[in-house]
N, C-alpha and C positions, 0 to 999 in steps of 0.2 A: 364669793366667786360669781354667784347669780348675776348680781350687781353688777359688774366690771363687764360679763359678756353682753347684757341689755346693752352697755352703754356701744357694744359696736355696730358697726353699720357699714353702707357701702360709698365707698371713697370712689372718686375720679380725677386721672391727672387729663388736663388737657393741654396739647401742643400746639402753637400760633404763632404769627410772625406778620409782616410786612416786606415786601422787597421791593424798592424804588430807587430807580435810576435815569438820570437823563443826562443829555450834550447840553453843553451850554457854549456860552461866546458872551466874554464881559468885556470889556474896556479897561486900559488904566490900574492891570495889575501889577501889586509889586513884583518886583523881579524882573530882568530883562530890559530894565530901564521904561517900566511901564508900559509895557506894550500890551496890547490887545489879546487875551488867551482863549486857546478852543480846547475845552478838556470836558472829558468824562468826572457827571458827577455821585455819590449815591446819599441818596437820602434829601430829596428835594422839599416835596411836599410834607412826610413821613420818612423819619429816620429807619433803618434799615435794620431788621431786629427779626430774632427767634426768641418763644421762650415757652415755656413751663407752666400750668395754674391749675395747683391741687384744692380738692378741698374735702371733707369730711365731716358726716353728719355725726356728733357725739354726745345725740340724745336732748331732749329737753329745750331745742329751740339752739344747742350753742354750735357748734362747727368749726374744725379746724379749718386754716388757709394756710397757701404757701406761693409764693410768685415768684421765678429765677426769670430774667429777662436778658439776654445779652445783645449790643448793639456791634453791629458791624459795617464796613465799606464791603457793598457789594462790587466794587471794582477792582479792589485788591485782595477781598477774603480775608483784610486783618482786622482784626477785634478794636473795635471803639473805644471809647473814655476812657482813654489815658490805657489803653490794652488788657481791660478787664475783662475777665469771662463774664459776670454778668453785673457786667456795667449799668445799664439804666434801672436793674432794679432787684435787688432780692431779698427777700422778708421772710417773715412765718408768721403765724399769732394767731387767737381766736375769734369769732366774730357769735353776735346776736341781734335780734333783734331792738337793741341798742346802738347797735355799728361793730366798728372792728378795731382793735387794738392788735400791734402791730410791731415788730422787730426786726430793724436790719440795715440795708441801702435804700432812700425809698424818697419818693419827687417831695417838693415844698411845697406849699401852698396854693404858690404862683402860679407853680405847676400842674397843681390837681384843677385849677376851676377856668384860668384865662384862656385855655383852650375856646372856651365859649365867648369870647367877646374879643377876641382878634379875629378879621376877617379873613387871613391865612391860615388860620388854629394855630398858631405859635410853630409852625411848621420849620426845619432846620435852616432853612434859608428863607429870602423874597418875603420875611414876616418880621412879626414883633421881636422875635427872637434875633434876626439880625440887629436890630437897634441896643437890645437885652438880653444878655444871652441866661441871666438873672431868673427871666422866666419859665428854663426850661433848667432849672437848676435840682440836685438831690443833696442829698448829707447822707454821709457814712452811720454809722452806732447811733440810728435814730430809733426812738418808739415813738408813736403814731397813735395818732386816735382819728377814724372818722365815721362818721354818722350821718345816716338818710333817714329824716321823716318830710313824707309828701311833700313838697316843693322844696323842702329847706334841705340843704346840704352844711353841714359844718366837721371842720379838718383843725387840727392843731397836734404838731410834733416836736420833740426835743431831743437834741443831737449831744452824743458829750466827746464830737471829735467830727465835724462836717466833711474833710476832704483827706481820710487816712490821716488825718494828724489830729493834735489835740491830744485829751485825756492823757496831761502832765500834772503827775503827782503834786500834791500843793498848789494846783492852780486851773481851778474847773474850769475858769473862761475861756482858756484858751482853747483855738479850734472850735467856739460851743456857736451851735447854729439852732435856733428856734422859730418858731411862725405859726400863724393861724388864721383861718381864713374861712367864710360865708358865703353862699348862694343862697338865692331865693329864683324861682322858677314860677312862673303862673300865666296861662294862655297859651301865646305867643312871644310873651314878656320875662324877661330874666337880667340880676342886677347881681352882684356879687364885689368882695374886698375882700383882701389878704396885705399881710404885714410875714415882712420875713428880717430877718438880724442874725451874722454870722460874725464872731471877731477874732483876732488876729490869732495867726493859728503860734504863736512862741509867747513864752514869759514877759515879754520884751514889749508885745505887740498886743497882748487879748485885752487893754481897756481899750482899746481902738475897735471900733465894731464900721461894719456896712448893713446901712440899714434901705430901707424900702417897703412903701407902701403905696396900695394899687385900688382904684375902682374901675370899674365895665361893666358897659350893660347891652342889651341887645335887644332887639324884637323883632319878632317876624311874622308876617304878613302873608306865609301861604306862597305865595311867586313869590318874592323879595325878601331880605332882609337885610336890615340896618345893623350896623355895631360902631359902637363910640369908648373909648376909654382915657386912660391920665392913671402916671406912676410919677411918686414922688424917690430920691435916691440920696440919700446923704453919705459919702465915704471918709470915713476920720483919718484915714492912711493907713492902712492895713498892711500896704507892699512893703514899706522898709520905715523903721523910726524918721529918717528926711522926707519922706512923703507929705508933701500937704490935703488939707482936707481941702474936699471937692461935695456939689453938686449940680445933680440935675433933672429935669423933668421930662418927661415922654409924655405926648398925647398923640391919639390915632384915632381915627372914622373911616367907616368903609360901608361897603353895603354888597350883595349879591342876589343876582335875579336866575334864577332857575327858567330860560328859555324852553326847555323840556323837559320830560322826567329824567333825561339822560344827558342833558348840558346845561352846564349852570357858567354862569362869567360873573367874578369879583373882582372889585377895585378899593383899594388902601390907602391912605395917604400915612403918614409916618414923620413927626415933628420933635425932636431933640432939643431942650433948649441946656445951655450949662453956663450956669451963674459966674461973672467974670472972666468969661470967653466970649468969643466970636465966633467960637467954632460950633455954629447950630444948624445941624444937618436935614433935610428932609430927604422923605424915602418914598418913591411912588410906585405902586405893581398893581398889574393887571394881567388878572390870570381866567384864562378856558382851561375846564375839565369834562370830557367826557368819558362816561363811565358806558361800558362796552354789558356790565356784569354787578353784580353787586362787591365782586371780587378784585375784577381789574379797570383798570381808568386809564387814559391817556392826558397829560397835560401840556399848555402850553404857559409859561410865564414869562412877560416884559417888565423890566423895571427900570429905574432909574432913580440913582444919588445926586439929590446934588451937593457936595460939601462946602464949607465957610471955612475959614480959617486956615486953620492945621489941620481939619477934623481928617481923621480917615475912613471911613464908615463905607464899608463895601455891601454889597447882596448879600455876602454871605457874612457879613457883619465888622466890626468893628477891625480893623487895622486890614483888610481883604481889598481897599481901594488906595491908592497911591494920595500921599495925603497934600489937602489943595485941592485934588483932582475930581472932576464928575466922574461918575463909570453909569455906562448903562449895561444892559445884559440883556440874554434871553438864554431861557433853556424850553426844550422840550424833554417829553421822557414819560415811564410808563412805571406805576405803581400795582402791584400785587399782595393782596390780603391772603391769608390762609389761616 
C-alpha cells in the first residue's frame, strides 16, 4: 500500500485551442458554372480546434499523458473530420525520458515534422497541404512511439484500421496504415524524412497500398528564412479494383523575412509533377502576418493556381478549382490562440 501511494502525484489537465477565420474571394469555383465566390472561411492558416492535454507524474521519471483534440468550422459550429468530436486527435499512453508511447487517433509522420519545412506550416489551405492533403493526415487504432534527444527527433506508428475501417478478421492488411519519420535540428539548420503507407481499406483492396515518402529542410538566418522540400507518391489503386496505378511528385521552396518583431511576409512556390499526365499544376502564395499579441494575428493571403491539363487543384486543394481553370484568391482574416 506504501508503494502504490509514493507512486501518486499531482496531475494537470490543461485546455487550448485555436480559432481562425477569414473572407476570402477565389476565382473559378466549382459550382454556379464557375464563377467567382466570396465566402467566409475557418481555419486558414490554423485549423479551428479545442482541446484537452493531461498529464501525470507517476514516480521515477515515467508520466501518464492524454490528448482529446476536436476540430471544428468556426462559421458554422459543426465539428470537423468527417463530424468527430475529437477528430484531429485523441490518445493516452506513458511517456519517459525515452519518449512517449502512445494509443489512439493520432497525426503521421508527415504530420508530426513537415510542419517545419513548408513555408505555410502545412496550414489548411494556401499551403503544402492544399497540393497534399497526405500531409496533414492521421490513422485511427494507431500506437505511436516518439522520441526527443537534443536535436534529433524520431516518430514511427502502426495503425491496424487508419480511417474507421480495417481490422478484418483474416486479413490485417486491410485498412493498415504505417510510417516513420526523423528530424535533425542544429543552429539555424534543420533536415528531416518521413515515409508513410496506408492500403486498401476491404479484402479485395489491401494488397494495393498508397505510399509516400518526403525530405525538407530549412534554415534560418535570424531576419529570414529559407525552406525547400520534394515528396515522392505512388498510388496502386486503392479506390475501387478498376482503378489504375498513379504517380507523382511535389517539390516546394519558399522563404520568409520577419520585417519586424511583429510582421513577417512569406512566399511559396508549389510544383506538382504526375507521371503520364499533363496535368502539372503549380501553386504561388504570398502571405502578411501581423501578430498584434503573442495570442492574436491578423493575416493577409494571395495566391494563385495555375492548372495544366484536367488538373483541378484549388487554394484550398485538390478538385476546389474548376478543372482547366487558373483560380486566384485572397483571403484575409484573424487567428486566436488560447
Amino acid at each position: 500500500m506504501s508503494g502504490v501511494a509514493s507512486a501518486q502525484s499531482a496531475s494537470n489537465v490543461t485546455l487550448y485551442g485555436i480559432v481562425d477565420a477569414g473572407v476570402e474571394v477565389a476565382t473559378h469555383v466549382p459550382g454556379g458554372n464557375g464563377q467567382t465566390a466570396v465566402r467566409m472561411n475557418s481555419g486558414n492558416m490554423s485549423g479551428s480546434r479545442w482541446g484537452l492535454r493531461g498529464v501525470e507524474d507517476l514516480g521515477g521519471g515515467l508520466k501518464g499523458i492524454f490528448t482529446l483534440e476536436s476540430g471544428f468550422d468556426i462559421d458554422t459550429g459543426l465539428s470537423g473530420q468527417s463530424n468527430r468530436l475529437f477528430g484531429r486527435q485523441s490518445y493516452v499512453g506513458l511517456q519517459n525520458n525515452w519518449g512517449a508511447l502512445t494509443l489512439g487517433r493520432q497525426q503521421n509522420a508527415l504530420y508530426d515534422l513537415f510542419g517545419a519545412y513548408d513555408p505555410m506550416a502545412v496550414g489548411p489551405r494556401y499551403s503544402l497541404n492544399s497540393v497534399d492533403s497526405g500531409f496533414n493526415g492521421r490513422a485511427d487504432n494507431a500506437v505511436k512511439y516518439t522520441g526527443k534527444f537534443g536535436g534529433l527527433t524520431a516518430t514511427g506508428f502502426y495503425s491496424t484500421g487508419r480511417d474507421n475501417n480495417g481490422e478484418v478478421p483474416g486479413d490485417y492488411k486491410a485498412g493498415r496504415n504505417f510510417g516513420l519519420g526523423a528530424s535533425y535540428a542544429t543552429g539555424g539548420f534543420s533536415v528531416g524524412a518521413a515515409y508513410d503507407q496506408y492500403q486498401g481499406a476491404t479484402s479485395a483492396l489491401s494488397d494495393r497500398a498508397v505510399k509516400r515518402a518526403a525530405i525538407g529542410t530549412a534554415y534560418d538566418f535570424g531576419v529570414a528564412k529559407v525552406f525547400a522540400g520534394y515528396r515522392w507518391m505512388r498510388d496502386d489503386g486503392i479506390a475501387s479494383v478498376a482503378t489504375a496505378a498513379s504517380r507523382n511528385n511535389v517539390y516546394w521552396l519558399g522563404g520568409l523575412y520577419r520585417v519586424t518583431p511583429a510582421l513577417s511576409l512569406t512566399g511559396a512556390a508549389y510544383y506538382t509533377d504526375t507521371h503520364n499526365s499533363d496535368a502539372d499544376p503549380w501553386m504561388f502564395v504570398l502571405s502578411a502576418d501581423y501578430s498584434f499579441s503573442k495570442r492574436t494575428d491578423a493575416y493577409l493571403n494571395l495566391g494563385y493556381v495555375r492548372n495544366k491539363g484536367n488538373s483541378n487543384l484549388g487554394l484550398s486543394g485538390t478538385g476546389t478549382a474548376v478543372a482547366g481553370e487558373n483560380q486566384a484568391g485572397a483571403v484575409i482574416g484573424v487567428r486566436h490562440r488560447f
